[in-house]
C-alpha positions in Angstrom: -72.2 -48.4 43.3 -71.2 -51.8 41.5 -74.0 -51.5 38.6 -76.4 -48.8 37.6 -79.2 -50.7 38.6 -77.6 -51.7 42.0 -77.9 -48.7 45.2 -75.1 -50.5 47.3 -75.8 -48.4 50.2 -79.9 -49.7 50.5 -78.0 -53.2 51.3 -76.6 -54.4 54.5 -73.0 -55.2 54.9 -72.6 -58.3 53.7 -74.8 -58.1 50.6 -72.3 -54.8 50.0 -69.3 -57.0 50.5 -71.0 -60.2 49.0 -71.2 -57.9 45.7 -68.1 -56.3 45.5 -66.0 -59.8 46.1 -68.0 -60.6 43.0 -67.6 -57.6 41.0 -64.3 -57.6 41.8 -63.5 -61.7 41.3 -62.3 -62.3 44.3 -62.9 -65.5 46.2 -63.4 -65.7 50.2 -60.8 -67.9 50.5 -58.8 -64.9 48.6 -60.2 -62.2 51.1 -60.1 -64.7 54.1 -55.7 -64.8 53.5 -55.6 -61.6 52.6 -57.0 -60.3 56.0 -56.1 -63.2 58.4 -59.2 -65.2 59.7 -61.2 -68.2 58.3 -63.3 -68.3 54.8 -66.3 -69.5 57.2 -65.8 -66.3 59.0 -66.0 -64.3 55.9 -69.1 -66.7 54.7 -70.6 -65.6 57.9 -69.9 -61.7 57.1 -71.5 -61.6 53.8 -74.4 -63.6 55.4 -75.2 -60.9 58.2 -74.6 -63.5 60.8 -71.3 -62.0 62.0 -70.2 -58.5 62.1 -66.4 -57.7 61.3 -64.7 -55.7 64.4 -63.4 -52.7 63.4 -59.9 -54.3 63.1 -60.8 -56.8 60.4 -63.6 -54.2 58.5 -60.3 -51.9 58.1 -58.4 -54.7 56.7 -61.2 -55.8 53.9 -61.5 -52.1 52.8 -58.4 -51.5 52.4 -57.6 -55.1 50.8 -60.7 -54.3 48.3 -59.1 -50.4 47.5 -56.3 -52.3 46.6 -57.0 -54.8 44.2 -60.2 -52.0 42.6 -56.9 -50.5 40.6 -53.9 -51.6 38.5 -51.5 -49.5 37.8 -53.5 -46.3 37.1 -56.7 -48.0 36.0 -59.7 -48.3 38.0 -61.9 -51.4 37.9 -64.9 -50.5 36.0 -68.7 -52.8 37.2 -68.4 -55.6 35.6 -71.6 -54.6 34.1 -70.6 -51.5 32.3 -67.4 -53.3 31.1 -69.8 -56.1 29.5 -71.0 -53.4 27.1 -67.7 -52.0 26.7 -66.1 -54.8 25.8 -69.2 -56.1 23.1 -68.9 -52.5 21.6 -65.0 -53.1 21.1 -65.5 -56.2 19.5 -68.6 -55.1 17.7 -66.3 -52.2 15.9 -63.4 -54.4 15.4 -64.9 -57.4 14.5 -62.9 -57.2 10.9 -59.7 -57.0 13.0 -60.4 -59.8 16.0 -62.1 -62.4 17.0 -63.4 -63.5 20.3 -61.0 -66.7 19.9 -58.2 -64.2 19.1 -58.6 -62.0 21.7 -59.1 -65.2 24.0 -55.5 -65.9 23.2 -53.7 -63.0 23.3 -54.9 -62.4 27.1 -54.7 -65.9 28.1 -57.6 -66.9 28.8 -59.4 -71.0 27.2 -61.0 -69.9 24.9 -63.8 -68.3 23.0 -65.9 -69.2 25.7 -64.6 -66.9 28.5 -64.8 -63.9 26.6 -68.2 -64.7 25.6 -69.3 -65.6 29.4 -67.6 -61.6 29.6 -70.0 -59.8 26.7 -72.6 -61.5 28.5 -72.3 -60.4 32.5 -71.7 -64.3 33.2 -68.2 -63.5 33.8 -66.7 -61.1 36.3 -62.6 -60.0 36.0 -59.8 -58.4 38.5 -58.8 -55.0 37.6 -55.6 -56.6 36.1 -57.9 -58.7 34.1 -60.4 -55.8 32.7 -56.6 -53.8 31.9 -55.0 -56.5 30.0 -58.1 -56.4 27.9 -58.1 -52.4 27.6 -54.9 -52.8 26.7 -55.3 -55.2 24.0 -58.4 -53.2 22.3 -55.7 -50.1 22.3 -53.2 -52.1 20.1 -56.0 -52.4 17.7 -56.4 -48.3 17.4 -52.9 -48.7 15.9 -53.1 -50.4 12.3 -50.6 -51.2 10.0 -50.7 -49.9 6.3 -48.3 -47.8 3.6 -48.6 -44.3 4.1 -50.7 -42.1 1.6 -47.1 -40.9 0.1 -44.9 -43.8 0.1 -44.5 -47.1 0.0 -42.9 -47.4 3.4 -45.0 -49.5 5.8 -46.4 -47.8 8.8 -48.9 -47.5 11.6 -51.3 -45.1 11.6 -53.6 -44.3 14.5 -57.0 -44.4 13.0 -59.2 -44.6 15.8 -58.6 -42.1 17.3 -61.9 -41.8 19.6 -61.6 -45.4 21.0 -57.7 -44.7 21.5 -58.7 -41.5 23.8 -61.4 -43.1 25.5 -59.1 -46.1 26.6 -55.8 -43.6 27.6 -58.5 -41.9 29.7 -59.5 -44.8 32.0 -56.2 -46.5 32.4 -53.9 -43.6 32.7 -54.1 -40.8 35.7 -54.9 -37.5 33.9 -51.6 -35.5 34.9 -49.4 -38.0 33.4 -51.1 -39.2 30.1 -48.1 -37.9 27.9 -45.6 -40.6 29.9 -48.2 -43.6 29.9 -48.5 -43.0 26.0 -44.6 -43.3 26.2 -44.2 -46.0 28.6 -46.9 -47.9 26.3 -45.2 -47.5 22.9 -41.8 -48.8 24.7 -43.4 -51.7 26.7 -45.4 -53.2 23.1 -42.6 -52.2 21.2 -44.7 -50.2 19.0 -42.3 -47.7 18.4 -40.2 -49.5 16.2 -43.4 -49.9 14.2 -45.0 -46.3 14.5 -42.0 -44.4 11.8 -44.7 -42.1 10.1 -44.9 -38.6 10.1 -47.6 -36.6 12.0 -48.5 -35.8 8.5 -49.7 -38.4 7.0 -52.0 -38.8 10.5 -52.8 -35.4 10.4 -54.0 -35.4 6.8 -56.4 -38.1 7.1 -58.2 -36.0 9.5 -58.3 -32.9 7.7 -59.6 -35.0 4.3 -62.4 -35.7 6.5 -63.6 -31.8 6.4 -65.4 -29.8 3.6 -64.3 -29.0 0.6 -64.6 -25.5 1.5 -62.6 -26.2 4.7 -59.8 -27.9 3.1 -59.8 -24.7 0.7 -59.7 -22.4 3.5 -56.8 -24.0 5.3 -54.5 -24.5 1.7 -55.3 -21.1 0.8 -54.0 -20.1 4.5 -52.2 -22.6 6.1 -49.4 -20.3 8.2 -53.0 -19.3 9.8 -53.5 -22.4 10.7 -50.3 -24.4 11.1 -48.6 -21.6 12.4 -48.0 -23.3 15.7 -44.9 -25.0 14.4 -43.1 -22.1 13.8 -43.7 -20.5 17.3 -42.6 -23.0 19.7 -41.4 -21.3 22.8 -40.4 -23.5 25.5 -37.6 -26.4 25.8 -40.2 -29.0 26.4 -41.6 -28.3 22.9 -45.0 -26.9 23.9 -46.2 -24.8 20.6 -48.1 -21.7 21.7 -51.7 -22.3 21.4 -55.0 -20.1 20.0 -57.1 -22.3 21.8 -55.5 -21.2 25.2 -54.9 -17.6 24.5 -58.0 -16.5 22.5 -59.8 -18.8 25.0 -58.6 -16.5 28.1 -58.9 -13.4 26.2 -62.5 -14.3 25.7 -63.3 -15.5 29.3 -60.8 -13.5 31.5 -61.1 -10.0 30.3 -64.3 -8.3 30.4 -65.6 -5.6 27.3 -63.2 -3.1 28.4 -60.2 -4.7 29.2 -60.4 -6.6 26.0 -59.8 -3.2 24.3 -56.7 -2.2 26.7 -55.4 -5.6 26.1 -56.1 -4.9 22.0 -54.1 -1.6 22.4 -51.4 -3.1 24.3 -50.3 -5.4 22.0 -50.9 -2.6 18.9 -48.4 -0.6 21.2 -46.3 -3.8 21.9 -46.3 -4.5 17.7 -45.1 -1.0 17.1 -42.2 -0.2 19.2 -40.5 -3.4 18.2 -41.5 -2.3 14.5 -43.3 -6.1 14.3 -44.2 -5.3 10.6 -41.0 -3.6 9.4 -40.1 -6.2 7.1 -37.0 -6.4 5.5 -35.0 -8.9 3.1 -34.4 -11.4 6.5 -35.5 -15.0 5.6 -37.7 -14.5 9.3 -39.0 -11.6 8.3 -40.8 -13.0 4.8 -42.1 -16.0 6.5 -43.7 -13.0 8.8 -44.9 -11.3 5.9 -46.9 -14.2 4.8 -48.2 -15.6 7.8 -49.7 -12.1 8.6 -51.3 -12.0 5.0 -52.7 -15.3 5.8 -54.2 -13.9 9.3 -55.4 -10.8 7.2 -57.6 -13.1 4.8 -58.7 -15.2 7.9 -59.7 -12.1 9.2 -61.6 -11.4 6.1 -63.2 -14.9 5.2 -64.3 -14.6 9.5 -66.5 -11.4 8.4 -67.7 -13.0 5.0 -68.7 -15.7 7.3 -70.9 -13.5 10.1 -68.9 -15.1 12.7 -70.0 -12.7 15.8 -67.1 -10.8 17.8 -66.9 -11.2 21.5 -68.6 -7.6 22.9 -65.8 -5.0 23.6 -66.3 -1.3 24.5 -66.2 0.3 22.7 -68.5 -1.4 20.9 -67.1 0.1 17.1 -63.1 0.2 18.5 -61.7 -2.4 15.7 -64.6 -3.2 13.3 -64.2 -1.0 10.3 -60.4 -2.3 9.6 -60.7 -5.9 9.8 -62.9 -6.4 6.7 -60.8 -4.8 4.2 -57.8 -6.6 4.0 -56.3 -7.1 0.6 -57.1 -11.1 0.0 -53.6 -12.8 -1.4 -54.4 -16.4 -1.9 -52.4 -18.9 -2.5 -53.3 -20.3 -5.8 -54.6 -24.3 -5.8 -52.9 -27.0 -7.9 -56.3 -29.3 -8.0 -57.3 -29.4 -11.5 -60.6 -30.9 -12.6 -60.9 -34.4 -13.5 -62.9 -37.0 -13.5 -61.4 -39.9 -11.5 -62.6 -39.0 -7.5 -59.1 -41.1 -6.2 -56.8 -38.5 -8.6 -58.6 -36.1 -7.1 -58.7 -37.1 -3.7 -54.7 -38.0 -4.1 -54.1 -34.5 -5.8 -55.3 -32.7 -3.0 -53.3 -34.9 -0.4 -50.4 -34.2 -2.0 -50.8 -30.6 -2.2 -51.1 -30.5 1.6 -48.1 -33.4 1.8 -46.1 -30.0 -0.2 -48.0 -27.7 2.2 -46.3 -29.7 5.6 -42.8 -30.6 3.7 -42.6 -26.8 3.3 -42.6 -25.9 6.9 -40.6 -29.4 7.7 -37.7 -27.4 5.2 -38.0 -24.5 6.7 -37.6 -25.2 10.4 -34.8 -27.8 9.5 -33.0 -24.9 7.8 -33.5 -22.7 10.1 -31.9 -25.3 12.9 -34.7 -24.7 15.0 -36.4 -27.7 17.0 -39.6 -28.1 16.0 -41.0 -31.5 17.5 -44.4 -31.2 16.5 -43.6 -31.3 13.2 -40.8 -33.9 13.1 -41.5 -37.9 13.1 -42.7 -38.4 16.4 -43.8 -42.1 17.9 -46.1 -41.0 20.1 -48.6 -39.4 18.0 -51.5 -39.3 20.0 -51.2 -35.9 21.7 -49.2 -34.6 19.1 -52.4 -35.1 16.2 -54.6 -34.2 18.3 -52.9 -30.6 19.1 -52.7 -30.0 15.3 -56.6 -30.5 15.0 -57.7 -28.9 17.9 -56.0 -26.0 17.0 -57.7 -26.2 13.7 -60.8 -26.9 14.3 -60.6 -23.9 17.0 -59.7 -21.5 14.4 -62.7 -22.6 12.0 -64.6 -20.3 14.5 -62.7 -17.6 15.6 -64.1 -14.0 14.7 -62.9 -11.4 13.1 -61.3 -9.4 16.2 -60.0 -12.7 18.0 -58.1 -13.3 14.4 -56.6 -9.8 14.8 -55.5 -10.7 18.1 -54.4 -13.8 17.4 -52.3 -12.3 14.1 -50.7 -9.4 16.9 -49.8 -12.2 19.5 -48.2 -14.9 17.1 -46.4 -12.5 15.1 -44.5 -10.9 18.1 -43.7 -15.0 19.5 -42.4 -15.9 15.6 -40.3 -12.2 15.9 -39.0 -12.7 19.5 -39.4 -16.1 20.2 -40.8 -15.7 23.9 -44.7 -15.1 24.7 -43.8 -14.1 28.2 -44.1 -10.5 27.8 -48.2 -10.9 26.4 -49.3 -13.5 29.1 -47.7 -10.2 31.6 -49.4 -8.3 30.0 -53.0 -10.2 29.8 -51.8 -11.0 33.7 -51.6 -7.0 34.4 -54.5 -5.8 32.8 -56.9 -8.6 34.3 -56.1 -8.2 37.6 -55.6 -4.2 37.5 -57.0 -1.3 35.4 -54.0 -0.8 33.8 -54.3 1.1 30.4 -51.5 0.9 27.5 -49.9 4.1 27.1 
């Protein structure tokens, strides 16, 4: 289907083809090369006067399949990219101009993209990509970062940025077109910042009574960077595991999984601390899972059903609450305010940024990283996931990232998850 308020297949042939050599912009003389016989031949296809042998039919589809994609993108109805293309400009209108854009995709003038905007003008798939392309440079905008002077690039749309990557990339490979992109417009050399200062802009977009909860707990929360298991840097996630403990494991088995992990956390003596520089990073991360636990319950945030139904409830809601005390003081001025808090979760990151860097491990996600795009996005995902966790999926959450920040390996829980879903395995 070329536009929504086309059906293609109501039409003959040649009004099908007639359409699609004009979505498309090709000429017939284009198509008439491209599959060897005459552009009065091809006149006469889209006409209904002659109908293509199978030979020649085989030849035009394929030719079309071909140039409907570039690279990994797929050439969007010329229609749809009309209004995608007058949104773009309508929400960066402060950064570009039709003119501008005109230029830096080589087309006349002002005119053409206008003649675009308005479904007068139809493009190739390279066409539609170079302009893609040139609407995701804009996501990236230059500026000083919220703690220094140094000029950088932040990515501050975000949504626009996604939506692009999504149609010009293939979905299994996303992570490498990010990369080839930042090398091929050189914006590496630009993008220096730290996750951070991205990062940060995002959380300053919550509640206050968010931001509290993630200061006052922030191992809870940013605990990812301390647990990376694998050498390709992937951090272990709450979002996948508490997701498949939640849609895998029925009421029973979520019990046997619970008690697996209590028996996994005591034979290894997971909450034996001692004077070890691991084991008081432990220590706190596990008080900030216990208050998590806590706020989840002051919060009526409903546990997944388990049987049986009273196995864990009574201990998660009396914790002892150790907060980390908050270094906003009251004032007057909104921007001190605003800055104060920034900086306290600027502290908040350079703490675990000295820690992993004195500890020697490799923590990418939390190192200055070009390609920031899936990297952000991880940290507030993960974030945002936790905001609703309940009580019992922070208690298994606290079991299953403790024993990866011990032990450094997760194996030995996704085994055991494995085991019990696809047995009835108890822990003994």
């Amino acid at each position: 289907m070329l536009d929504n308020d086309i059906k293609t297949e109501e039409l003959d042939y040649g009004e099908r083809l007639g359409l699609r050599l004009k979505d498309l912009a090709i000429t017939e003389k284009e198509l008439a090369e491209a599959v060897g016989c005459n552009v009065k031949t091809i006149g006469r296809y889209i006409q209904n006067a002659y109908t293509p042998s199978q030979k020649i039919s085989e030849r035009i589809e394929s030719y079309l399949k071909r140039k409907s994609c570039y690279e990994c993108y797929r050439h969007i109805p010329s229609g749809k990219f009309a209004e995608m293309t007058k949104r773009y400009l309508e929400h960066f209108k402060n950064e570009i101009t039709q003119q501008e854009l005109a230029e830096k995709v080589g087309m006349s003038g002002q005119s053409e993209i206008s003649k675009i905007v308005n479904h007068k003008k139809n493009l190739t798939s390279e066409e539609q990509y170079t302009i893609l392309l040139e609407f995701l440079k804009l996501c990236y905008k230059p500026g000083k970062s919220i703690f220094s002077s140094a000029k950088n690039i932040h990515l501050c749309d975000r949504q626009i940025a996604d939506e692009i990557i999504k149609l010009i990339s293939e979905p299994h490979n996303r992570d490498e077109f990010i990369e080839y992109y930042m090398a091929e417009y050189d914006i590496d050399e630009q993008l220096d910042t730290n996750i951070m200062d991205i990062a940060i802009e995002k959380i300053m977009d919550y509640s206050v009574e968010k931001q509290d909860m993630i200061l006052e707990n922030h191992l809870a929360f940013f605990d990812s960077a301390q647990i990376i298991y694998d050498d390709d840097g992937e951090f272990l996630s709450a979002r996948d595991l508490v997701d498949s403990f939640r849609i895998f494991l029925s009421p029973k088995k979520k019990v046997r999984f619970i008690r697996g992990l209590e028996i996994l956390a005591h034979k290894k003596q997971l909450f034996s601390y001692n004077n070890n520089t691991d084991h008081w990073v432990l220590f706190e991360m596990v008080t900030h899972y216990r208050n998590m636990i806590k706020n989840a319950y002051e919060r009526c945030i409903k546990d997944p059903e388990i049987d049986p139904p009273d196995s864990f409830g009574e201990p998660m809601c009396v914790f002892t609450t150790r907060k980390r005390p908050l270094k906003i003081v009251e004032t007057e001025n909104e921007n001190d305010a605003y800055e104060q808090r920034v900086r306290e979760f600027e502290n908040i990151f350079m703490d675990l940024l000295h820690f992993n860097e004195y500890e020697g491990n490799e923590i990418e996600l939390w190192k200055t990283d070009p390609y920031v795009v899936s990297g952000v996005s991880a940290i507030i995902n993960e974030i945002e996931f936790k905001m609703d966790m309940s009580p019992l999926e922070w208690y298994v959450w606290m079991l299953i990232a403790a024993y990866a920040f011990a032990y450094h390996e997760v194996e030995t829980i996704e085994e055991l998850m494995e085991i019990i879903v696809f047995t009835d395995y108890t822990p003994t």
